[in-house]
C-alpha positions in Angstrom: -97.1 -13.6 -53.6 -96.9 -9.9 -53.4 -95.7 -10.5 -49.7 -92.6 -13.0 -51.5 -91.6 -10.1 -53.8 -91.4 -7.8 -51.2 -89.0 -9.5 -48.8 -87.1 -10.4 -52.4 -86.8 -7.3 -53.1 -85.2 -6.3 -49.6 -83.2 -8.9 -49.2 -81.0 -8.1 -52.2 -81.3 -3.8 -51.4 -79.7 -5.6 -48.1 -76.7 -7.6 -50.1 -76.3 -4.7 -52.5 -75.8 -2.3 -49.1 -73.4 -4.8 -47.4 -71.7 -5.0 -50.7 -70.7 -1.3 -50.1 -67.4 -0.3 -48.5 -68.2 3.2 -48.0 -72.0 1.9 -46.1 -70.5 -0.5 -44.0 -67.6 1.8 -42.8 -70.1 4.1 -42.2 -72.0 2.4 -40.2 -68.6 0.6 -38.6 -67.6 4.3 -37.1 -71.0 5.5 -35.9 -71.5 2.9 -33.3 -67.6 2.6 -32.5 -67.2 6.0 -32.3 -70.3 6.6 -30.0 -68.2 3.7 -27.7 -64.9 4.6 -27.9 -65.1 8.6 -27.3 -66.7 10.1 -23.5 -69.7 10.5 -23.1 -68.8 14.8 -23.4 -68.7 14.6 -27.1 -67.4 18.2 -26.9 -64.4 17.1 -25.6 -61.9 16.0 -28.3 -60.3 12.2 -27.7 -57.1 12.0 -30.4 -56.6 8.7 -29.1 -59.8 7.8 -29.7 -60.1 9.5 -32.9 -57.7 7.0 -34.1 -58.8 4.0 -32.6 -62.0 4.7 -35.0 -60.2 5.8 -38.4 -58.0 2.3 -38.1 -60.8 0.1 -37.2 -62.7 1.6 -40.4 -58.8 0.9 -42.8 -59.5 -2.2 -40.9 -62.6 -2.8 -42.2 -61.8 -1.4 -45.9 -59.1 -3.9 -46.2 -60.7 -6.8 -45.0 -58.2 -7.3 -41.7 -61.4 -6.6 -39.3 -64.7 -8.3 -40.0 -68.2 -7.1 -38.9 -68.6 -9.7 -36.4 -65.4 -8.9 -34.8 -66.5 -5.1 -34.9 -69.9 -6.1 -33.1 -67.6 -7.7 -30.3 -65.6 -4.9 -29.6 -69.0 -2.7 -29.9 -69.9 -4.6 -26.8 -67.1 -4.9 -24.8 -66.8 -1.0 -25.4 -70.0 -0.8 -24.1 -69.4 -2.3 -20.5 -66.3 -0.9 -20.1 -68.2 2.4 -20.9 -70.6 1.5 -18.5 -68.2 0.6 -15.7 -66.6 3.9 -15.7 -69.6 5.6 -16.2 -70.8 4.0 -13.2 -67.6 4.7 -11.1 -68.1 7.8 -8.5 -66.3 9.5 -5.6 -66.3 7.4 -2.8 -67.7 4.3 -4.5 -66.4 1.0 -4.4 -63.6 0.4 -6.8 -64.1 -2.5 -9.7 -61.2 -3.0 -11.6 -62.5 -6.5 -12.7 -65.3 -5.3 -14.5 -63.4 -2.7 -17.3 -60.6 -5.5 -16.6 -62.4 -8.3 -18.4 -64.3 -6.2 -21.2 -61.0 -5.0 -22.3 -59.5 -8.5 -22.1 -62.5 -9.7 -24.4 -61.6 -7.1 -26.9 -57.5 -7.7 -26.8 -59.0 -11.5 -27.3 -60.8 -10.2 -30.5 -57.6 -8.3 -32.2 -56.0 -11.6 -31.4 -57.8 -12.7 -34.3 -57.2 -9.7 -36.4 -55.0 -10.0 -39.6 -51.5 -8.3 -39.3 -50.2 -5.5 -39.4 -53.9 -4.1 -38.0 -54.1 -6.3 -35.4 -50.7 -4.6 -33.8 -52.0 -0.9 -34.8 -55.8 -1.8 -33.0 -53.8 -3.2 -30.0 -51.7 0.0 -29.4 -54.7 2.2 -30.5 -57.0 0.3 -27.9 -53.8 1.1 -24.6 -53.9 4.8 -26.0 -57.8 4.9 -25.0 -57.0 3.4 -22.3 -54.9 5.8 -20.7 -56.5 8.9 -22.5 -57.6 11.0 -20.0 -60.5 14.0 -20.2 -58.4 17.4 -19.6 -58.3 18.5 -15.8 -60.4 20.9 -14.7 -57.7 22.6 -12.7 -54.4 23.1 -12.8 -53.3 21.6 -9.7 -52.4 18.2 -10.1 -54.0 15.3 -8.8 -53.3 14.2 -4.8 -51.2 11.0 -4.7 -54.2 8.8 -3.9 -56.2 9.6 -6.6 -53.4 9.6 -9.3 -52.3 6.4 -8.1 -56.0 4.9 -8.6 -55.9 6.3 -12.3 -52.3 4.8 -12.7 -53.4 1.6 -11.6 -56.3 1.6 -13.6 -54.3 2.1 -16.8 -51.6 -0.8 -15.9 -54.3 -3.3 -15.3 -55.9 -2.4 -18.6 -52.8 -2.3 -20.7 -51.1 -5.8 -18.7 -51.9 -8.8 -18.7 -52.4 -9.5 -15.1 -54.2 -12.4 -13.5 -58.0 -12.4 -11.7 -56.9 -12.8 -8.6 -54.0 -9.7 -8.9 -56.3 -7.3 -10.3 -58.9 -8.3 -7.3 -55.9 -7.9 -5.0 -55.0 -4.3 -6.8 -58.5 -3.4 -6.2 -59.1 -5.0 -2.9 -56.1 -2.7 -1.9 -57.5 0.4 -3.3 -60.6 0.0 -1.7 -58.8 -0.5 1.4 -56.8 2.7 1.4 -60.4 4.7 0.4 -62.2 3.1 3.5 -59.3 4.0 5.7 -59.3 7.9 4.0 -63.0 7.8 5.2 -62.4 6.5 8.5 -61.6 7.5 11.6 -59.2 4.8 13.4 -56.5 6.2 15.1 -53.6 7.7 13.7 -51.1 4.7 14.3 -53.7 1.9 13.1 -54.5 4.2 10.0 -50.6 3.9 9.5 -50.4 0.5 9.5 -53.6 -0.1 7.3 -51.6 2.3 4.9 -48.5 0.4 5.0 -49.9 -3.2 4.6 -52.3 -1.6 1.8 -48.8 0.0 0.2 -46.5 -3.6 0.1 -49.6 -5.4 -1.0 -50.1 -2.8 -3.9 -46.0 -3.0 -4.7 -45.7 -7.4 -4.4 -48.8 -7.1 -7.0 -47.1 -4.8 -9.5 -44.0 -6.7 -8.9 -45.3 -10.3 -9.4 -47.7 -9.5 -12.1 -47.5 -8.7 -15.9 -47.4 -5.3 -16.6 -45.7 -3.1 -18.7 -42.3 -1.9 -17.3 -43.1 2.2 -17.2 -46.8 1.6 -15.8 -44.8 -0.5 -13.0 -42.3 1.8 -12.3 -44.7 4.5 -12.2 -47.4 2.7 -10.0 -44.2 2.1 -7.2 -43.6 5.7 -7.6 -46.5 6.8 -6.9 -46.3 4.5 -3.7 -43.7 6.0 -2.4 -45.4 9.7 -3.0 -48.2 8.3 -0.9 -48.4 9.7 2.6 -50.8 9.1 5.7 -53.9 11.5 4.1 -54.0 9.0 1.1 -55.5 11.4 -1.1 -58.8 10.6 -3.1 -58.2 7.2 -4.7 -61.0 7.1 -6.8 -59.6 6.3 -10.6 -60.5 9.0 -13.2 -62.0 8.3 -16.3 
């Protein structure tokens, strides 16, 4: 009996918490902002900053329901993981983040208007939100055209079998970085790995400036390759 009043008694502390904006949101930006944000807390992330402040308006209003936040908890999770994960000379996996961030753009689908539209863009801006350089000098062509890749596969809509081909092709031009093949067969591997890169950005779905600045970097990429690693 006594055991009966207990779980009576926290079953409605539980409805009269969930019955409180103010809890919920609370909860609701702890464990998205612990997602969304690197994991150098020091390091502020505007675009990430926002992401949480209009899932919790999402929340408040009743556009975003908890179930839908626990989805995009753990597909911000792996995608967390994945870059995490991710380290110099390592092989590339675009498919991975690819298909977590495809699971949440799935979830926002579902979203009422107009937060469905303000998640979407706020989800591309963490996307391509990058953690400040820790030099001046910019990136070598390689390596900014893995990060540029990176952010037009997560902010298109590509297919599978593109964004294996846009990693395949990345993975490509590291192994021949690391090699040592002779200068004409590295030129060749380079040039194939090039038009396979450019036919997928042309074919696919991607926005127009990530394109255009994908083929740019293309053409900026000569025989060293740079690092091609994609930054976080």
């Amino acid at each position: 009996m006594f055991e009966s009043e207990n779980w009576g008694q926290t079953a409605r502390i539980m409805r009269n918490v969930l019955k409180s904006p103010s809890i919920v949101t609370t909860l609701v930006a702890t464990f998205v902002l612990s997602m969304a944000v690197s994991s150098r807390a020091q390091e502020p992330n505007p675009a990430a900053e926002k992401f949480k402040q209009d899932i919790k308006a999402s929340v408040m209003n009743g556009s975003l329901t908890i179930a839908q936040v626990q989805e995009l908890k753990e597909n911000l999770e792996i995608l967390k993981n994945a870059k995490a994960e991710q380290q110099p000379g390592a092989t590339i996996d675009l498919l991975t983040p690819y298909h977590a961030v495809s699971k949440m753009k799935a979830t926002m689908a579902n979203v009422k208007q107009p937060d469905r539209g303000i998640l979407m863009e706020d989800l591309h801006a963490v996307m391509a939100s990058k953690k400040p350089p820790l030099s001046a000098e910019p990136d070598p062509p390689g390596k900014k055209l893995g990060k540029d890749i990176f952010i037009a596969v997560m902010r298109g809509e590509p297919t599978d079998a593109q964004v294996e081909q846009l990693q395949g092709s990345l993975n490509s031009l590291q192994r021949l970085k690391a090699g040592n093949d002779r200068p004409l067969v590295k030129l060749r591997a380079l040039n194939a790995a090039k038009s396979q890169i450019s036919e997928t950005m042309d074919a696919g779905a991607f926005r127009s400036q990530d394109r255009q600045t994908v083929l740019e970097d293309l053409n900026n990429l000569g025989h060293q390759g740079g690092g091609l690693r994609r930054g976080r």
